[in-house]
DRENTIBA-552164 format. One record per residue (C-alpha): residue in one letter; x negated, y negated, z. Coordinates in steps of 0.02 Angstrom, whole numbers, plus 50000, padded with zeros to 5 digits. Last residue first. Example, Ala and Ser with C-alpha at 12.3 -4.5 7.8 and 13.67 -1.06 7.14 Angstrom:
BEGIN
S493165005350357A493855022550390
END
This chain:
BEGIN
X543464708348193X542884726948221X542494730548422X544134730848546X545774730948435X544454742548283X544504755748437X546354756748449X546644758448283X545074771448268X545774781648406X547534782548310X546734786948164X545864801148239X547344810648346X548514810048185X547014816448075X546414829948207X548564836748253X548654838048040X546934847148004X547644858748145X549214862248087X548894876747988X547864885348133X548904884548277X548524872948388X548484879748539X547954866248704X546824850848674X545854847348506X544284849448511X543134832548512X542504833348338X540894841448258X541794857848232X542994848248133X541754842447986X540704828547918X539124835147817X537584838747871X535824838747904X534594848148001X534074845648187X533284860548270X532064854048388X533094836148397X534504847248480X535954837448406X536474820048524X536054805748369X536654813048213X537964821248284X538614808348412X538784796948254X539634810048135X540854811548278X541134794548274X541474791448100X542954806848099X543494801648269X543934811148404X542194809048442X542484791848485X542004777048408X540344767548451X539994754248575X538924741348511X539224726348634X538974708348564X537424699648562X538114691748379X536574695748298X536934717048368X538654713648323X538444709548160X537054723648127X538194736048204X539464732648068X538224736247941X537564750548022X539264756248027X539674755047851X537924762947800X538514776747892X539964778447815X539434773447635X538134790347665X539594802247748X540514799747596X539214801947475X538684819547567X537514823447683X537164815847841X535514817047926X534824799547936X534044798647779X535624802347704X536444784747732X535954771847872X534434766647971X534284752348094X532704742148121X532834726548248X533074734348421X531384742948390X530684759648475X532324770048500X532594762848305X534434757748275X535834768648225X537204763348354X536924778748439X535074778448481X533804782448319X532344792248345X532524810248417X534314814048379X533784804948225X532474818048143X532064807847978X532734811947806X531724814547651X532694828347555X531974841247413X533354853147387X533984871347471X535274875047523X536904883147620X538554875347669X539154865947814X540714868247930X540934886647807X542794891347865X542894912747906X544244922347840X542854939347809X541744931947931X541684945248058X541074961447930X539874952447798X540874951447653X541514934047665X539624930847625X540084932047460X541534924447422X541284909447511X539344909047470X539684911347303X541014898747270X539804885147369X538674889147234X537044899947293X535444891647326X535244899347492X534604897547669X535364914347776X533934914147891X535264912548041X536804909947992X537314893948089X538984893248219X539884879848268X541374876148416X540094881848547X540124862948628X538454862548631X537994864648444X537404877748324X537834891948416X536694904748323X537504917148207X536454935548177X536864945748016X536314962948061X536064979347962X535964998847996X536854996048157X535945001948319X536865014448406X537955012148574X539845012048451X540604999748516X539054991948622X538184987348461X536484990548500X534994976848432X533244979648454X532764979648271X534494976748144X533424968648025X534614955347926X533504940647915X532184950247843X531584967647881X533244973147813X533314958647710X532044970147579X532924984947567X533834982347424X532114974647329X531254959447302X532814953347225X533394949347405X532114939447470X532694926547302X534494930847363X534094924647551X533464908547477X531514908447540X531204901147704X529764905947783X528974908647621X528804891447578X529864887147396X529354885047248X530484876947133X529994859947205X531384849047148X531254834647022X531714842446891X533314848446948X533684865947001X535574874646936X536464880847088X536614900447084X537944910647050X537964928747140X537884944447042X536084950147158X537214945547322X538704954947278X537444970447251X536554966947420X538454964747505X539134981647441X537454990647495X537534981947683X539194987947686X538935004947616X537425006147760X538515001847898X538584981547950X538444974448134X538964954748132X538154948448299X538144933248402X536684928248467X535974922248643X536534936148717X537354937348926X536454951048994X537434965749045X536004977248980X534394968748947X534184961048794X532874967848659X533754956748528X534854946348580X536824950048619X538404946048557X539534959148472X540564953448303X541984963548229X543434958848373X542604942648367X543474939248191X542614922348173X543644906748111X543904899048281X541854896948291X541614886448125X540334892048021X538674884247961X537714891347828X535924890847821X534874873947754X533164871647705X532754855047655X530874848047613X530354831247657X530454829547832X529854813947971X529874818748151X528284823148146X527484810348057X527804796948191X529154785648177X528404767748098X526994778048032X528104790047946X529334776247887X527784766947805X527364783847716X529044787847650X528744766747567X527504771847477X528234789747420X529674782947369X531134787847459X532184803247388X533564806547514X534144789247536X533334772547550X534384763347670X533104755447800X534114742147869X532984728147927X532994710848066X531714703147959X530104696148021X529494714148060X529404719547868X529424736647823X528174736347706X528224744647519X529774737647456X530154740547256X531024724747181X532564719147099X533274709847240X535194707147261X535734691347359X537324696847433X538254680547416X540284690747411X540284689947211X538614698347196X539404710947311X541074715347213X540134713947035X538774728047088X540074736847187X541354737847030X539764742246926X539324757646995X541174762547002X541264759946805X539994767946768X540304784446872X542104784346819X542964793446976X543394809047083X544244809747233X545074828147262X546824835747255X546884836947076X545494827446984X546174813746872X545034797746882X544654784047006X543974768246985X544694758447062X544994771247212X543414773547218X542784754347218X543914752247380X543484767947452X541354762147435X541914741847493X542454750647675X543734739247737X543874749847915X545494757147884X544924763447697X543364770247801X544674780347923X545534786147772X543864793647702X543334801547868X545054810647862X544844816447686X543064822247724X543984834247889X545504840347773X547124835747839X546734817847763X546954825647609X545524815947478X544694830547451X542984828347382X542034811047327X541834819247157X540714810147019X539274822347074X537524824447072X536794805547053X538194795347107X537204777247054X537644763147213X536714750447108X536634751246944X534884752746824X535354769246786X534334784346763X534004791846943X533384807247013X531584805146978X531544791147052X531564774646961X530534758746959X530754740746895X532544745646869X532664747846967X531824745947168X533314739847249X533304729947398X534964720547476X534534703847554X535934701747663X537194686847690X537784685347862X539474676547852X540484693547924X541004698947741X539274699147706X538654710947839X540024723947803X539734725747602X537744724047633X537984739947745X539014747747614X537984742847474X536644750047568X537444766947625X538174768847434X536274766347355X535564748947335X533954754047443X533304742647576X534464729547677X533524712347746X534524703347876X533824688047930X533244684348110X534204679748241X534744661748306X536484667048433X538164668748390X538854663148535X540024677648639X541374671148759
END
């Protein structure tokens, strides 16, 4: 039998979903957090209320059908006592299919919920991590510079980022590859190609410049740098330069034959498998301020996508997160230090949803971790564990962040076909988590 053994108290920085969530888990365990919060003695430039757990962009929590992949990892949160679906569903308001609330009054349902449960709350900015404290560094994607600079010595600078650039990310089963070719460029014949290819003719590549210069884009905030490096300028900014400017861009066509017709197409959008398992594949250059609309219509033009599912969309936003596959081990604590975890958006997750859940399982890792009980995470036929292995088993050389989806599950076995897929994943996952929760959640 386990003994709870003398540890060191729990401190949790930044009030935002992941640590209200993590305080949320801790407290309802007996250990009783001191939760961080730097308003409102000091705001970013993001934020304007002095609340904890603030939605900043959005009031939506997205669809709330478990079929759908966000839906799932939502149910599995409700299963797990997760203090973030509890307040949402409070507080929700009318939004179709989707979970959408009153900002206020969901702020304030956490803020009364953990002041209630002996979460001490501390108005105060942290500047030190402290090494007396067993710590969960919760601070989000815009960390004060101060305390950006402590987590960049604590991890080494390089595997600190502050600047996002994101390309699409589609999922492998939705690609026509009757209109794709793979290859790389300058390959040898027969070799196997690194890239797949979407070939486009010239009245292609003309329909998809003038879709491109009509697109919508998303609004910039203040606070983000509106310009961007020129490595990786929104493909629509690249393309007002001129209708022939992607061709020496991300879609030059230079040392590329499509073997249907032995020529070399007059444009090329290349996709990159994006993770091991093939199941997810990333536009390569295609980084974009578009609206998710756009992009779905839009890039639905280039020949090969035109059903395709977007795993991930494109952007482009200041966000402080740290490279985890490189840093954190799979129950979210520091490689270098049993005693620091991370949770929310700094560790690669995007998304409110994905944020309380990691925050929710740092928490519960926390508990376990004073209790010298075993940390073994979910599965990956799990919505929470798959989020795990991807934030700590991507290729730490191209890690970016990202939001919970299918293609980051265990596949499912056999056909599925495709309308009953969201169905066979949900029925698979919460049956894993039951049996799961049995072993490690008390």
């Amino acid at each position: 039998m386990n003994r709870r053994r003398e540890i060191k108290p729990v401190v949790i920085i930044g009030g935002g979903l992941a640590g209200c969530e993590a305080a949320w888990q801790t407290a309802k365990r007996g250990i009783y957090p001191l939760l961080y919060e730097m308003k409102p003695a000091r705001f970013s430039p993001a934020h304007t209320s002095a609340l904890l757990a603030e939605l900043v962009c959005s009031n939506s929590f997205r669809s709330n059908a478990p079929e759908n992949a966000v839906g799932l990892l939502k149910e599995e949160m409700r299963m797990m006592g997760s203090l973030t679906m509890e307040a949402a569903d409070a507080t929700a308001v009318p939004a179709g299919k989707a979970l959408a609330v009153d900002r206020t009054l969901f702020s304030r349902y956490i803020e009364e919920r953990l002041s209630s449960a002996g979460v001490n709350i501390v108005r105060e900015e942290v500047t030190r991590i402290p090494d007396e404290f067993i710590v969960i560094i919760a601070t989000g994607p815009l960390t004060s510079d101060t305390l950006a600079q402590e987590i960049s010595t604590l991890t080494g600078g390089e595997y600190l980022h502050f600047y996002d650039a994101i390309s699409p990310v589609v999922e492998a089963e939705s690609i026509d590859h009757t209109r794709v070719f793979r290859a790389s460029r300058y390959g040898e014949e027969n070799e196997r190609g690194d890239y797949l290819n979407c070939p486009l003719t010239q009245e292609e590549y003309e329909r998809f410049w003038t879709e491109l210069m009509k697109g919508e884009e998303v609004p910039l905030r203040g606070f983000e740098d509106r310009h961007c490096f020129e490595g990786c300028l929104p493909i629509e900014v690249l393309a007002r330069r001129g209708p022939k400017t992607l061709l020496f861009g991300p879609m030059k066509p230079v040392g590329l034959i499509d073997p249907k017709t032995g020529k070399r197409p007059y444009a090329v959008v290349q996709l990159r498998q994006e993770n091991s398992e093939g199941t997810l594949y990333n536009m390569v250059g295609f980084q974009t301020k578009l609206t998710w609309t756009e992009q779905r219509r839009i890039l639905r033009i280039i020949p090969g996508l035109e059903k395709t599912d977007f795993a991930r969309y494109g952007s482009i936003h200041r966000n402080t997160f740290i490279n985890s596959p490189a840093l954190l081990r799979k129950t979210l604590q520091l490689q270098s230090n049993n005693d620091i975890f991370f949770a929310g958006q700094i560790t690669g997750v995007e998304g409110y949803v994905e944020s309380a859940a990691m925050g929710l399982m740092a928490g519960l890792n926390v508990c376990r971790h004073a209790a010298g009980q075993d940390m073994t995470p979910p599965s990956r036929t799990t919505a929470l564990g798959a989020l795990l292995h991807h934030i700590t088993n991507a290729d730490y050389k191209t890690f970016q962040p990202m939001n919970v989806n299918f293609g980051l599950f265990d596949p499912l076995e056999g056909r599925v076909r495709k309308k009953e897929r969201g169905r066979q994943y949900a029925k698979r996952s919460l049956t894993a988590l039951k049996s799961w929760m049995e072993l490690y959640v008390s």
